[in-house]
C-alpha atoms as a printed R data frame, in Angstrom:
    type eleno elety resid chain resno       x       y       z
1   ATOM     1    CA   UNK     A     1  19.069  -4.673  19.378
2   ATOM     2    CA   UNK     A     2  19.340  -2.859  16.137
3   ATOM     3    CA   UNK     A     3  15.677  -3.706  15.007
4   ATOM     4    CA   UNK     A     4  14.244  -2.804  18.789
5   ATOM     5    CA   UNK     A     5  16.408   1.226  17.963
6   ATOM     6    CA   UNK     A     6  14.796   1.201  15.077
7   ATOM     7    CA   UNK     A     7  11.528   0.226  15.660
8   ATOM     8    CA   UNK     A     8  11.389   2.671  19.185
9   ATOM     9    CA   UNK     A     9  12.367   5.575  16.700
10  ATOM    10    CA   UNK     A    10   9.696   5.087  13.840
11  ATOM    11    CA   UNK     A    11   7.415   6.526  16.838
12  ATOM    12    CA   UNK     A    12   8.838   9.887  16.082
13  ATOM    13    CA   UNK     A    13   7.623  11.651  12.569
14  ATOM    14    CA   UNK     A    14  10.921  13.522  12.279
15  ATOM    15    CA   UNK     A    15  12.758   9.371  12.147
16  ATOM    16    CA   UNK     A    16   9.841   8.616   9.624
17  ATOM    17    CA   UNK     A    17  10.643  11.660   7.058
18  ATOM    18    CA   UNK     A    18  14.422  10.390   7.350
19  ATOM    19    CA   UNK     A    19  14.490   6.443   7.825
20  ATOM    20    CA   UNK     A    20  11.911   5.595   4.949
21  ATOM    21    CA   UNK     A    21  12.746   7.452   1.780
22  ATOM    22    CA   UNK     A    22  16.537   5.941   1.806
23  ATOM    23    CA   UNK     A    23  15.253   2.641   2.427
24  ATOM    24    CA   UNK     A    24  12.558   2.182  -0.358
25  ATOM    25    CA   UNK     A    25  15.195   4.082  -2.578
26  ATOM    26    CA   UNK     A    26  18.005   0.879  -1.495
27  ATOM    27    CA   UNK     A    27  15.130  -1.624  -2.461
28  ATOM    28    CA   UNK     A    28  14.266  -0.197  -5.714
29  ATOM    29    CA   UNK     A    29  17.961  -0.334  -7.151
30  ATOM    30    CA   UNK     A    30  19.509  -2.877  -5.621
31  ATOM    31    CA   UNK     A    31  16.705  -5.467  -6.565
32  ATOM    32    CA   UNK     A    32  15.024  -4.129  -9.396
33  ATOM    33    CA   UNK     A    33  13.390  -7.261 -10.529
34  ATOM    34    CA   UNK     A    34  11.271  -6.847 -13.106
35  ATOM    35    CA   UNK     A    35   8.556  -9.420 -11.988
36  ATOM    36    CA   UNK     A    36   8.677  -7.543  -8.593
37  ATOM    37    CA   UNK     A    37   5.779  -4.828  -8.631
38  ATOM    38    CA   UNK     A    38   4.102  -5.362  -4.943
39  ATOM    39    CA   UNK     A    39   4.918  -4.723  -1.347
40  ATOM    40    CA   UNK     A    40   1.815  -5.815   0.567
41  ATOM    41    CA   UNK     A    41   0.786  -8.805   2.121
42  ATOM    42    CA   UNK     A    42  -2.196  -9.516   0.338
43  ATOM    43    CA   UNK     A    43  -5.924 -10.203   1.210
44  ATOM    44    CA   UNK     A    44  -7.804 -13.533   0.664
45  ATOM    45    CA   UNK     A    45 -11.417 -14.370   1.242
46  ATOM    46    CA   UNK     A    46 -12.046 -16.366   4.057
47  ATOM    47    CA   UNK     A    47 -14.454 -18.763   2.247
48  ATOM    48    CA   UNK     A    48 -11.157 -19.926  -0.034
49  ATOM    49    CA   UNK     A    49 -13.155 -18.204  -3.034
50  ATOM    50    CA   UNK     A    50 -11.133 -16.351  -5.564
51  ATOM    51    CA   UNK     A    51 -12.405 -12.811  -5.610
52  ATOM    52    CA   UNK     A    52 -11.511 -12.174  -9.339
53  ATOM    53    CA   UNK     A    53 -10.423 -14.006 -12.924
54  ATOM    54    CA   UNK     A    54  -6.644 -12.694 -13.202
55  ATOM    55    CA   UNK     A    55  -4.574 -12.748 -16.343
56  ATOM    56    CA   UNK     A    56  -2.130 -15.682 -16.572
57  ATOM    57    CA   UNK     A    57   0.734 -12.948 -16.177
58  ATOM    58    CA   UNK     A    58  -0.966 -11.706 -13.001
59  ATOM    59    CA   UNK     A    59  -1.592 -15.051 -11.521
60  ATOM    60    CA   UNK     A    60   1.871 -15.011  -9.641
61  ATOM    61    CA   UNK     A    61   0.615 -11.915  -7.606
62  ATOM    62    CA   UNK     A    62  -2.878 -12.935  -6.846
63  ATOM    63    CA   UNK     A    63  -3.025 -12.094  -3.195
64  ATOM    64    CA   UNK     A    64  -1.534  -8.850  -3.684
65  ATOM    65    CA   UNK     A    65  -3.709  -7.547  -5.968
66  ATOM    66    CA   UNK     A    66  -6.811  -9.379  -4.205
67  ATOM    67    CA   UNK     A    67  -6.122  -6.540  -1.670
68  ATOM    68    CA   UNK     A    68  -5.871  -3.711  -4.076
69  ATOM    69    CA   UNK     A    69  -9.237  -4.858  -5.270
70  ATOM    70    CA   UNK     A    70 -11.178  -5.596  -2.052
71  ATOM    71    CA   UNK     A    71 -10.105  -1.737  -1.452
72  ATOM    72    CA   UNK     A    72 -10.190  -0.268  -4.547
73  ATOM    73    CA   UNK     A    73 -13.822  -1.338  -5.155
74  ATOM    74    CA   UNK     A    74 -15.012   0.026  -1.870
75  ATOM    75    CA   UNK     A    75 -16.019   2.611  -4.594
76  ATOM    76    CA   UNK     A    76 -16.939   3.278  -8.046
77  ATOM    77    CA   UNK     A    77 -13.183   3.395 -10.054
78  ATOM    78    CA   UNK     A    78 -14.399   3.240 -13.794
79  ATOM    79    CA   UNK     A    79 -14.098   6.403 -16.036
80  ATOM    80    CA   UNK     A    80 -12.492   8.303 -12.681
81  ATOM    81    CA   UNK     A    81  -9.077   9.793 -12.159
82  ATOM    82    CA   UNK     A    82  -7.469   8.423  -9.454
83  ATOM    83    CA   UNK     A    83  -4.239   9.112  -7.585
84  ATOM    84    CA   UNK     A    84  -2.522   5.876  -5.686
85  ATOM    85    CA   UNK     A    85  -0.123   7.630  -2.948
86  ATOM    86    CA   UNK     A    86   2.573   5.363  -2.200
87  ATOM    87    CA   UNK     A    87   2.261   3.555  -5.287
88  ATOM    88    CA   UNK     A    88   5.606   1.810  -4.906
89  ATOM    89    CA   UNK     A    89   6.651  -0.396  -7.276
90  ATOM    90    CA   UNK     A    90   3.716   0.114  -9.187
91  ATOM    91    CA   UNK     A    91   1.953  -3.203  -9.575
92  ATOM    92    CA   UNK     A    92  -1.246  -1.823  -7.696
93  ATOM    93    CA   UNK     A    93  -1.613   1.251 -10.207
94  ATOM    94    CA   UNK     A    94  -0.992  -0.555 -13.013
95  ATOM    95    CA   UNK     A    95  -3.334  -3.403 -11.846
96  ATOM    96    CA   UNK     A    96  -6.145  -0.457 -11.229
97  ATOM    97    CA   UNK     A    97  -5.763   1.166 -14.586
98  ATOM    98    CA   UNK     A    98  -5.857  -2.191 -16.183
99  ATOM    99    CA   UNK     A    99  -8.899  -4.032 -15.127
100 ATOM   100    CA   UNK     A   100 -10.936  -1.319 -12.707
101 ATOM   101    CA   UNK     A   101 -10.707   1.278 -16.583
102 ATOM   102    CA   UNK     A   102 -10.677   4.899 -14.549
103 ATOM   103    CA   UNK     A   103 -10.224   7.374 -16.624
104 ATOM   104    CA   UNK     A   104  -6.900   8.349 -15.960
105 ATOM   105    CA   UNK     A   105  -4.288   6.705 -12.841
106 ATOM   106    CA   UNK     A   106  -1.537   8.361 -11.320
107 ATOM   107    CA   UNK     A   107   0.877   6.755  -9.175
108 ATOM   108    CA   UNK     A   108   3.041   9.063  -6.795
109 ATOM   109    CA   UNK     A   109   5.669   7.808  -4.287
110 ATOM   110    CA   UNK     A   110   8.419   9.600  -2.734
111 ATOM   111    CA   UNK     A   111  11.691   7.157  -4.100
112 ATOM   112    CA   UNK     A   112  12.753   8.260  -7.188
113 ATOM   113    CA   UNK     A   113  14.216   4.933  -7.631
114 ATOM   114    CA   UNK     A   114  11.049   3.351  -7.741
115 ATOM   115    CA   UNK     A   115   9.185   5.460  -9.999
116 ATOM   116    CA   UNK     A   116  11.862   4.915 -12.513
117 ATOM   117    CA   UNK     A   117  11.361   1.312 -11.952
118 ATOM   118    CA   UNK     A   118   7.587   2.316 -12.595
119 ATOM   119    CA   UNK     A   119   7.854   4.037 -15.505
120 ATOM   120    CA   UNK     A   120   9.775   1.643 -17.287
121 ATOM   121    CA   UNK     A   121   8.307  -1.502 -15.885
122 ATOM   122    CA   UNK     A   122   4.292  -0.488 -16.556
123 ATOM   123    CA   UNK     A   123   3.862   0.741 -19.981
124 ATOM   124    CA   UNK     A   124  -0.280   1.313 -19.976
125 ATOM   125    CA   UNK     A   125  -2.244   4.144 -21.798
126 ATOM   126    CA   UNK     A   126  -3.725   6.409 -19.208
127 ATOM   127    CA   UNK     A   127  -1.490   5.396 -16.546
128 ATOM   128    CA   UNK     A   128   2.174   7.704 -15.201
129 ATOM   129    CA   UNK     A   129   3.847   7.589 -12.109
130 ATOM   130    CA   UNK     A   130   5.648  11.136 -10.497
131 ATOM   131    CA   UNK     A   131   7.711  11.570  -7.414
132 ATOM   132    CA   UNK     A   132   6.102  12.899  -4.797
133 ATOM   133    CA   UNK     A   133   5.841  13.901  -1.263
134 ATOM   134    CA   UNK     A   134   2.824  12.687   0.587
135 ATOM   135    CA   UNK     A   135   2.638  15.668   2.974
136 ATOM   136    CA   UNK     A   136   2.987  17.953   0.452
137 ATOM   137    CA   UNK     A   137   1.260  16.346  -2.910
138 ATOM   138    CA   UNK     A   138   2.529  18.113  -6.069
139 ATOM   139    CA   UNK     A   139  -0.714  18.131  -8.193
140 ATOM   140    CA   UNK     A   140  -3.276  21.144  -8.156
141 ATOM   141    CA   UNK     A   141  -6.364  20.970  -5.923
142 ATOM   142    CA   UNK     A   142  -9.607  19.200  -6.930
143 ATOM   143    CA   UNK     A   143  -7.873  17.019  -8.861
144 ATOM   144    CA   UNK     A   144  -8.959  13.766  -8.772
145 ATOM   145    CA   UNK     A   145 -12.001  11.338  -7.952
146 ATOM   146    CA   UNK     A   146 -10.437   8.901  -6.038
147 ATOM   147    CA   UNK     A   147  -7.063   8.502  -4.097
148 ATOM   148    CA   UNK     A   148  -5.770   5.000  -2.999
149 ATOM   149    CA   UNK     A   149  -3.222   4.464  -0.348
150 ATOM   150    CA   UNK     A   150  -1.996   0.611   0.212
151 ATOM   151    CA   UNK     A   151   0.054   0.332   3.519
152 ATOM   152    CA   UNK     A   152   2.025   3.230   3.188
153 ATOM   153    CA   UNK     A   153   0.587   5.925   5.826
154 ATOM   154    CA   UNK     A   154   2.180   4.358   8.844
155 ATOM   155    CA   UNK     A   155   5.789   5.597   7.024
156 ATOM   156    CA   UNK     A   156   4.401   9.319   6.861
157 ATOM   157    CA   UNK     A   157   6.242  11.639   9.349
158 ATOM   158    CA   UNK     A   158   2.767  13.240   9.951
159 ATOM   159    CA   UNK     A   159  -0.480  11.492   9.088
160 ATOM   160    CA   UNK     A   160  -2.713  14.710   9.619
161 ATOM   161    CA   UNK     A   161  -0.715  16.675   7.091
162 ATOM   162    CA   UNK     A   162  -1.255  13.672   4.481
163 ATOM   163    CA   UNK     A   163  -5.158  13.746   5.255
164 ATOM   164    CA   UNK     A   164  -4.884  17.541   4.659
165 ATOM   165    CA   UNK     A   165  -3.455  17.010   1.281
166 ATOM   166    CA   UNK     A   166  -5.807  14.312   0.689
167 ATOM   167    CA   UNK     A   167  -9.029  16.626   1.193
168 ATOM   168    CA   UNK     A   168  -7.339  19.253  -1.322
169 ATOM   169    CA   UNK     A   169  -6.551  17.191  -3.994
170 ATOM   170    CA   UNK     A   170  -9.916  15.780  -4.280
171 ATOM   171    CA   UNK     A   171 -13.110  16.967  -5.769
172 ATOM   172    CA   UNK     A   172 -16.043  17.508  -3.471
173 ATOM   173    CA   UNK     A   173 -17.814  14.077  -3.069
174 ATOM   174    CA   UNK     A   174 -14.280  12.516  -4.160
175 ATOM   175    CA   UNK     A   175 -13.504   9.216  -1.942
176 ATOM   176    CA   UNK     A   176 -10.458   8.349  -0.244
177 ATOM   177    CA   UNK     A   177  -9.850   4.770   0.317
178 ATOM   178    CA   UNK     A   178  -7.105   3.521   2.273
179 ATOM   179    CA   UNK     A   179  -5.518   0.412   4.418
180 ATOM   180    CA   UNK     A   180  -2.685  -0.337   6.642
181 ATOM   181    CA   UNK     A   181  -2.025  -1.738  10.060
182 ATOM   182    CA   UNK     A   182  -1.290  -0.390  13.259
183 ATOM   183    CA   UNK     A   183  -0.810  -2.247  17.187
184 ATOM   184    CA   UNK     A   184  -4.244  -1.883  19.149
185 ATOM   185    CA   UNK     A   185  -3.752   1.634  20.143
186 ATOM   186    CA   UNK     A   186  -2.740   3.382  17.363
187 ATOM   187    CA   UNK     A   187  -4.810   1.972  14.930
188 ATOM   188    CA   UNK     A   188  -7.650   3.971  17.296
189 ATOM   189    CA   UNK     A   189  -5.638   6.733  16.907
190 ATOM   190    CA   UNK     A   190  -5.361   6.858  13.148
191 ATOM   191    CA   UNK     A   191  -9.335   6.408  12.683
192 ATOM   192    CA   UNK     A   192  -9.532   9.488  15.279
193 ATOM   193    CA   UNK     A   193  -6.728  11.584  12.977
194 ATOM   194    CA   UNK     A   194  -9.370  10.467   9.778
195 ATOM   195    CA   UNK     A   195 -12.475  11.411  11.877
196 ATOM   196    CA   UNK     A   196 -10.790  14.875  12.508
197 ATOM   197    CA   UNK     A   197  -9.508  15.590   8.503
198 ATOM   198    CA   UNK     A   198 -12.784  17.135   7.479
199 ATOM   199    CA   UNK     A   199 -13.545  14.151   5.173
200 ATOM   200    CA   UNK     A   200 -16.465  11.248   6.359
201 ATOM   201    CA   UNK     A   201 -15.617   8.488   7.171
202 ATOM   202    CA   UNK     A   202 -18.371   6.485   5.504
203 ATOM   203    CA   UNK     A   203 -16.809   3.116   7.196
204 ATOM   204    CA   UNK     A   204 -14.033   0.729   8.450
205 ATOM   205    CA   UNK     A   205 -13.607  -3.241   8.090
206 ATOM   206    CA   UNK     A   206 -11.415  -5.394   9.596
207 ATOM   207    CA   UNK     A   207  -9.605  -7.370   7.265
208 ATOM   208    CA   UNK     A   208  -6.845  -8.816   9.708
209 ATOM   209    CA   UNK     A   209  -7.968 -12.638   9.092
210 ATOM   210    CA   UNK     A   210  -8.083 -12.309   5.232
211 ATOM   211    CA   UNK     A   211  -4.432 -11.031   5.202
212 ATOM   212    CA   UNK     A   212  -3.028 -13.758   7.553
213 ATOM   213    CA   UNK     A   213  -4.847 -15.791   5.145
214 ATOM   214    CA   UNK     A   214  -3.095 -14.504   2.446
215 ATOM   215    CA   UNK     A   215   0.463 -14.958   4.118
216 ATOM   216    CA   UNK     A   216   0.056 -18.478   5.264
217 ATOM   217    CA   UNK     A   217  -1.846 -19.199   0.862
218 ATOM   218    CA   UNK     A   218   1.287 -17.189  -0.489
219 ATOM   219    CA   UNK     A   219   3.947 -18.808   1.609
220 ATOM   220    CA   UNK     A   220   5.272 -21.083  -1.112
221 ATOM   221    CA   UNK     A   221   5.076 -18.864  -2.921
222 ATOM   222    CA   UNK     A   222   7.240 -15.755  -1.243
223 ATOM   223    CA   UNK     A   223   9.809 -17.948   0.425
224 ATOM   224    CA   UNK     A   224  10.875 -19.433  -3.177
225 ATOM   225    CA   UNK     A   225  10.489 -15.937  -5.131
226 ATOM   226    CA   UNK     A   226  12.964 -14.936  -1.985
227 ATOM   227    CA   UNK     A   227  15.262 -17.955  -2.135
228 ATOM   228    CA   UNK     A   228  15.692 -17.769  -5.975
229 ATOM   229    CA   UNK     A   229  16.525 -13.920  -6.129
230 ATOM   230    CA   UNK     A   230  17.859 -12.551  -2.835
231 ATOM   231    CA   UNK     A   231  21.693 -12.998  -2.052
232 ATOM   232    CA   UNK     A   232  21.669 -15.261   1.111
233 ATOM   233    CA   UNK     A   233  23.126 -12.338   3.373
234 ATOM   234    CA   UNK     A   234  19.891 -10.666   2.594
235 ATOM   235    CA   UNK     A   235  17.208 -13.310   2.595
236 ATOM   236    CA   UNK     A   236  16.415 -13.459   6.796
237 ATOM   237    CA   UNK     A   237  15.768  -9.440   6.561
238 ATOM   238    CA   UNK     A   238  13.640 -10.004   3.315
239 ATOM   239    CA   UNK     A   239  11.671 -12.694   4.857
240 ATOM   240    CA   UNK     A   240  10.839 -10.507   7.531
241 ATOM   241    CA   UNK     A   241   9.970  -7.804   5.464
242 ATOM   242    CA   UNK     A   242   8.070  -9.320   3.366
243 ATOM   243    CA   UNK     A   243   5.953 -11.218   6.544
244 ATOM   244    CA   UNK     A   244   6.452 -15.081   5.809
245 ATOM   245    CA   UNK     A   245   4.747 -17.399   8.500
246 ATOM   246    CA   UNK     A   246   6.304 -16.944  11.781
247 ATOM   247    CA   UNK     A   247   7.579 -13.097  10.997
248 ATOM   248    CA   UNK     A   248   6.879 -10.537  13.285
249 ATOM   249    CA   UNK     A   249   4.220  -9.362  10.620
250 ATOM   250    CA   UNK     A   250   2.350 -12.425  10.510
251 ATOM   251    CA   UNK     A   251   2.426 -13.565  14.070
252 ATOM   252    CA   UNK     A   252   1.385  -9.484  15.172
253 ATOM   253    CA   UNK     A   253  -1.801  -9.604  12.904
254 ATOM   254    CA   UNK     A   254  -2.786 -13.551  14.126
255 ATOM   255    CA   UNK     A   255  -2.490 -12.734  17.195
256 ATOM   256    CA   UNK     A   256  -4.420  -9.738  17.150
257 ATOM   257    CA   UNK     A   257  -1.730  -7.427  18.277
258 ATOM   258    CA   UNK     A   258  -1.540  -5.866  15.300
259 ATOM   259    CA   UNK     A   259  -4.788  -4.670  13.440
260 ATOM   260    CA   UNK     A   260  -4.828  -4.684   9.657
261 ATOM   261    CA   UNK     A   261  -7.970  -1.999   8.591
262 ATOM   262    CA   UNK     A   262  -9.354  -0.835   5.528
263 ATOM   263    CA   UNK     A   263 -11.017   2.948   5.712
264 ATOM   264    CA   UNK     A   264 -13.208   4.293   3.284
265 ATOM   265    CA   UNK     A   265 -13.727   8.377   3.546
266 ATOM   266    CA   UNK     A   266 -15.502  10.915   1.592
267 ATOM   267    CA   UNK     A   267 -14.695  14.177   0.651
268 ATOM   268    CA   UNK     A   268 -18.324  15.949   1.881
């Protein structure tokens, strides 16, 4: 009953601005693991290829970052500065600055919590992360190259207002590259809010089947890492969250009622 409430009231933006802050902030302190630095359920080609050669210290979050990179690479990273909105714990700007060489990375998210965790937890050259409001970004205009955002928008009281800042902290011809899922309906609707930010949207791709890949390759995996570390009153709610076979996550995007998208947007 509780999750149905909730779920119902994420439809509203004002619920959105209030739920989601509180919540990422409860996750960052309360298990601030040091070998947890992702929140997304990963990407995997559907050939069973490995898309890159990762660093035995990376290996453990393969799948993760495999979706960071599939994005990320839509366009040209190296020697750029780049902005990752909703950078979370931090593992997807750090991975970015580490093996994709921009110029400069900064990683903004609104929980405090976790860009402490950030900060202390990725020690790179070139690479910061600053709290910040997505609808109201607090960097100057045309400011950046590139700006990254890794299923993050759907928790954005106002997706429009996002897209605005978007378009002002880039530099003309900067690129926007961004993924996250949505059911049949309102995925349509966010590609019609991106169509109407003033930006191009140079394309879309479906990558629903390479991230229920992913879950069902990372299951091992994600049920152990949750078995090992989570207090057994909070393991069933992680397990959702983090979209193990059989979760509503998993089940939503094999099924095709959810839709899992990447977009890839220019700054004209």
């Amino acid at each position: 009953m509780f999750a149905r409430l909730f779920l119902a009231l994420t439809e509203y933006g004002w619920f959105r601005r209030l739920a989601w802050k509180p919540i990422y902030q409860f996750l960052a302190k309360k298990f601030s693991f040091a070998d947890w630095h992702f929140m997304n359920y990963g990407y995997a080609p559907l050939d069973g290829s490995n898309i890159m050669e990762l660093k035995e210290e990376d290996e453990l979050n393969r799948f993760s970052i495999q979706l960071y990179h599939h994005l990320a690479t839509q366009t040209e990273i190296a020697g750029k500065d780049v902005l990752e909105v909703g950078s979370g714990r931090g593992g997807g700007s750090s991975y970015i600055m580490r093996y994709l060489k921009p110029n400069s990375m900064t990683g903004m998210d609104l929980a405090s919590n976790a860009v402490n965790f950030s900060n202390n937890t990725h020690k790179v050259e070139g690479l910061r992360y600053i709290t910040g409001n997505a609808e109201s970004i607090p960097l100057p205009d045309n400011n950046f190259d590139v700006v990254v955002n890794v299923e993050s928008c759907h928790a954005y009281g106002s997706v429009p207002n996002f897209l605005k800042e978007v378009k002002r902290v880039l530099r003309p011809g900067g690129w926007f590259v961004c993924t996250d899922m949505r059911d049949k309906t309102r995925i349509d609707m966010l590609e019609g809010q991106m169509k109407d930010s003033g930006m191009n949207l140079v394309r879309t791709i479906n990558v629903s089947p390479n991230v229920v890949k992913a879950i069902e390759l990372e299951e091992a995996i994600k049920v152990k890492r949750i078995d090992d570390k989570i207090p057994p009153k909070y393991r069933n709610m992680f397990k959702e969250f983090a979209g193990v076979k059989g979760s509503a996550i998993h089940t939503g995007v094999r099924d095709g009622n959810l839709v899992y998208k990447h977009f890839v947007m220019q700054k004209v």
